[in-house]
N, C-alpha and C positions, 0 to 999 in steps of 0.2 A: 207371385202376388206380393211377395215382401220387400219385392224390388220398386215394385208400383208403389206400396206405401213408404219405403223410403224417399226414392224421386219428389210424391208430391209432397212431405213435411219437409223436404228441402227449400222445394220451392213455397211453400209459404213463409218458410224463415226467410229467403230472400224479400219477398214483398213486404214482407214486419218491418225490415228494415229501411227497406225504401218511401216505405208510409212516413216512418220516425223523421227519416233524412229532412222529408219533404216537409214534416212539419217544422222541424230547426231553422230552414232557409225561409218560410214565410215569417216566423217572428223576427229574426234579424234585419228582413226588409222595414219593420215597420220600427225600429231602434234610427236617430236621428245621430247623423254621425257628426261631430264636434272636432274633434282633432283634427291640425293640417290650416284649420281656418285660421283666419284674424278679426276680433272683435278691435270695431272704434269706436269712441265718444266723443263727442263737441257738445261744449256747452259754455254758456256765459255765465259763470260762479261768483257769488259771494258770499261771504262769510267765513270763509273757509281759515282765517287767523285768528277765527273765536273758539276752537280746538285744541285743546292743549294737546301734550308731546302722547296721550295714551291712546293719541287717534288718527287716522289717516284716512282724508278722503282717497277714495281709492276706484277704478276700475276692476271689478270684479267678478270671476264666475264661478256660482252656487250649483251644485247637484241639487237634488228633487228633496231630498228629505233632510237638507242639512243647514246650518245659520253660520257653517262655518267656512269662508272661502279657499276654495280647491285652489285657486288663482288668483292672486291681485297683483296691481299696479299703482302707484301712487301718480294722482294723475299731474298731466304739468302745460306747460303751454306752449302753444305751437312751436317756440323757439325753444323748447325746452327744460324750463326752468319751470320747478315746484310753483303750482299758484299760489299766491299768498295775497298778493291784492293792498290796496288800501285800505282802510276800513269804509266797508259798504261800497267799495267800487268793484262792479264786476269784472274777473277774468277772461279772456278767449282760452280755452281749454281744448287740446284735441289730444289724446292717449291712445294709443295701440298695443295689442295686446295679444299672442300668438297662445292658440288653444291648442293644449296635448292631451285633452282627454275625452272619450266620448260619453263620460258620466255627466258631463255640465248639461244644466237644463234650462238657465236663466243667466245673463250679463246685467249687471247693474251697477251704475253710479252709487258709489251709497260710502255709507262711514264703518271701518273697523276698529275693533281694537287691535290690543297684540296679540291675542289672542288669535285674531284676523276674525270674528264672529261679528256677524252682523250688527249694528245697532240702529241706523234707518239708511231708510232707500232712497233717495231723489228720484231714478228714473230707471228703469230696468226692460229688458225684452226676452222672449223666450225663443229657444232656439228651433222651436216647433212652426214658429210664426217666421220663420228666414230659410233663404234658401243662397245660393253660390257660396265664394269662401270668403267674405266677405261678409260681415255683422256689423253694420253701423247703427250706433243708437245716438239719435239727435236730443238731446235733453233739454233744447232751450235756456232759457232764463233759470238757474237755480238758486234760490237762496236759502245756502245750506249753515246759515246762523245756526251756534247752540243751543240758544236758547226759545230762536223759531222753531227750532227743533224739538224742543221739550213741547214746547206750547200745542205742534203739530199734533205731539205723539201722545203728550198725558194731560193737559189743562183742557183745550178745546174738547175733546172726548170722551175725557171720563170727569174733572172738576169741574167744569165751568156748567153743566146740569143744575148743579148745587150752588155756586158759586160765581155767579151772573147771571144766567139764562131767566132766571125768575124776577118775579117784582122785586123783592128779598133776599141780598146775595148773603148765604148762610155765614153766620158769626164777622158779617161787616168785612169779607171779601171776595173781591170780582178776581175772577181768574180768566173772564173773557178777553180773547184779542186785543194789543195795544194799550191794554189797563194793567194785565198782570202783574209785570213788569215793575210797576211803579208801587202798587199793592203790596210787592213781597219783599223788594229787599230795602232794608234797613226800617222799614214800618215795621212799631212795634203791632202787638196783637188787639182787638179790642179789651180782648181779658188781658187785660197789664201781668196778671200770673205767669200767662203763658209766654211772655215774653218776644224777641224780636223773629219776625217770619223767616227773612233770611238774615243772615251776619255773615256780611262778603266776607270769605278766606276761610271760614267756619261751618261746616257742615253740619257735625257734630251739635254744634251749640244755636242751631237756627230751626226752629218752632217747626218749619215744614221738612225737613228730615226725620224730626221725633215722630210727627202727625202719619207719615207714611210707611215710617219702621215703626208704626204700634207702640211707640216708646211710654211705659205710665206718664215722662214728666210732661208730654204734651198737653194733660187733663184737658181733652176734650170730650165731646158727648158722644159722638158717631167713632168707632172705631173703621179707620181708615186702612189697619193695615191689610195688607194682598189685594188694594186695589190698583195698587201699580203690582202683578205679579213677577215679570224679568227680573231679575235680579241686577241683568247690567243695563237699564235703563233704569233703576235705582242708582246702580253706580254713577250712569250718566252727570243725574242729576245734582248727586254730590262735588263731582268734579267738578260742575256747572260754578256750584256756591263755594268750591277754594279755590276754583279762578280765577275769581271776583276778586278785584282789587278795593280797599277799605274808603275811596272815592268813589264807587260806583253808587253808594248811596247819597252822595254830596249833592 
């Protein structure tokens, strides 16, 4: 009889383990395998020499829970060469990019730092959505301007509610589309205290830096700061205004 009960708790250790087995090989079926392939991108770019040297439009690929890329490329043109462009003439762009790992979850056109973290996306695909070895992302028309870029990411969304959208652009500025622009740099403030919005080259010393870093000397009514919360789309923004050459407001 002890033989019997030996035998059969044998045999159920065996089955425990073949249950386990079986459960390992159906989650790895459902894991989307990445490495071995090649991600591409085409797209017609401009803007791309309103960037200074802390950023690289890039082909890129992101894991699931990350802003910082596993993989980039800096993209360039079919013949080669870094796009740069005239100003406001778009690029032909096509980049290639060989994937070695099977944590990437998304490819995207978009801007890094040195960091290599994200700062915005132009056009992206998910690798859940592709299938052969072969990833191509068509991007179309991008106009990856800096400052289309701010406007995309913080005026149009979160200022321009307040400052355009209404009868009454608060404290006498519009931050809506194709106005901004002309609104903030080198225009002093309506409160002459508060001094000039932007002062190309000058981050530091331009009313909407203070206003967004919560700074006392911007003496405004609505406290502004954390509502741009990134830190490096803060950064962005500053770069944006020591860019700025001291004619941009001319």
């Amino acid at each position: 009889m002890s033989e019997i009960r030996t035998i059969f708790a044998a045999f159920l250790a065996v089955a425990c383990l073949c249950s386990c087995d079986e459960g390992d090989i159906t989650t790895s079926d459902s894991v989307v395998q990445a490495s071995g392939k090649t991600a591409i991108v085409t797209a017609n770019i401009s803007g791309v020499e309103s960037w200074g040297q802390q950023y690289s439009i890039v082909l890129a690929a992101f894991t699931e829970n990350s802003d910082n890329a596993l993989l980039q490329k800096q993209v360039a043109t079919a013949g080669g060469i870094t796009a740069t462009g005239a100003q406001g003439s778009p690029t032909a762009i096509e980049t290639s990019m060989k994937l070695t790992s099977d944590d990437i979850a998304t490819i995207e056109l978009c801007v890094t730092n040195r960091l290599r973290q994200r700062i915005a996306t132009f056009a992206s695909i998910s690798l859940s959505q592709t299938s052969g070895d072969t990833i191509r992302l068509d991007a179309g028309d991008v106009d990856a301007d800096m400052f289309g870029t701010i406007q995309r990411m913080v005026f149009t969304p979160t200022c321009a509610r307040c400052h355009g959208l209404g009868t009454t652009a608060a404290a006498g500025l519009t931050l809506a589309e194709s106005q901004s622009y002309e609104q903030l740099v080198g225009h002093a403030s309506s409160n002459p205290e508060r001094g000039i919005r932007v002062v190309p080259g000058d981050a530091e010393g331009s009313l909407l830096h203070k206003v967004l870093h919560g700074s006392a000397d911007a003496k405004v009514h609505f406290d502004h700061n954390n509502m741009v919360k990134e830190s490096s789309t803060l950064t962005m923004i500053d770069n944006w205004i020591n860019g700025l050459s001291l004619s941009a407001s001319e």
